[in-house]
C-alpha positions as CSV (number, residue, x, y, z in Angstrom):
1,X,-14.0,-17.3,7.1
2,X,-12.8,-20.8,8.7
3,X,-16.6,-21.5,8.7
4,X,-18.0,-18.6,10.5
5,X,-19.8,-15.8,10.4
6,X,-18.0,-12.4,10.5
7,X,-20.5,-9.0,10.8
8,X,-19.8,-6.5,8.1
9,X,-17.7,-4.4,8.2
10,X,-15.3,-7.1,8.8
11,X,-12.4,-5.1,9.9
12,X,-14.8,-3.6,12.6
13,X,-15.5,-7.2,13.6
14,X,-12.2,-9.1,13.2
15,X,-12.7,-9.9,17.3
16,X,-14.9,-12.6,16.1
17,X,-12.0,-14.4,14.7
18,X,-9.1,-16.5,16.8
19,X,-6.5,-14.3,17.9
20,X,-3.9,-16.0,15.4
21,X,-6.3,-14.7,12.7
22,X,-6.8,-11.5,14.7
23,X,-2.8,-10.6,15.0
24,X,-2.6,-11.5,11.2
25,X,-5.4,-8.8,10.5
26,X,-3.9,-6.2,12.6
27,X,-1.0,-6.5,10.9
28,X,-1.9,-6.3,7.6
29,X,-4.0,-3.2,8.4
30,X,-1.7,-1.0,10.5
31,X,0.8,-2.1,7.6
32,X,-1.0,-1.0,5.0
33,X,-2.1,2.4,6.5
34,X,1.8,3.2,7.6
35,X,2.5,2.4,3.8
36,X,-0.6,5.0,2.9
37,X,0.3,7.6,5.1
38,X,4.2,7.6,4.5
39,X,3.0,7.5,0.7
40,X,0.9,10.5,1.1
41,X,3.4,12.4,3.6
42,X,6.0,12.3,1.0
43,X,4.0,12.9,-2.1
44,X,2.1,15.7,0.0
45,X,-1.4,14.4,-1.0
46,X,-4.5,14.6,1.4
47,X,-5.8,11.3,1.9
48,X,-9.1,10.6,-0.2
49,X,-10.9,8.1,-2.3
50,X,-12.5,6.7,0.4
51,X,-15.9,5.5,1.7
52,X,-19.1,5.0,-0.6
53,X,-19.1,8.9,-2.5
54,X,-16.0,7.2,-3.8
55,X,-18.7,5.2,-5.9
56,X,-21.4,6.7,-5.3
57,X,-22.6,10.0,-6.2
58,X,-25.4,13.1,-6.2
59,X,-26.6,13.7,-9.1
60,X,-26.3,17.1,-10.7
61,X,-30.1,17.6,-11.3
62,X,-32.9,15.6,-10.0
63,X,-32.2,12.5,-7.2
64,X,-34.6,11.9,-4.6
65,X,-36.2,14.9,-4.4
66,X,-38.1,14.8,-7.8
67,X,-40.4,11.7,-6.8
């Protein structure tokens, strides 16, 4: 991003960027979790769907510790 390197997870990182870039981050992101939670306030869902389990699984039988 505007040839530099930015750690993952980038939103944990956006301090590496100009604070024009910075303010345009922070705005998307509180934006977009105020737009979540009113969603999920007025609906009455729990928030979810989130982080790698969303993707990624246990297996039902076996996994790791059959090797």
């Amino acid at each position: 991003m505007r040839d530099r390197w930015i750690p993952y997870p980038f939103q944990n990182n956006i301090t590496c960027l100009d604070v024009p870039d910075q303010s345009k981050c922070l705005t998307g992101l509180v934006g977009a979790d105020v737009d979540k939670a009113i969603t999920n306030v007025l609906n009455k869902t729990v928030a979810g769907g989130w982080g790698p389990n969303v993707i990624f699984r246990f297996p039902k039988e076996g996994g790791t510790g059959v090797f």
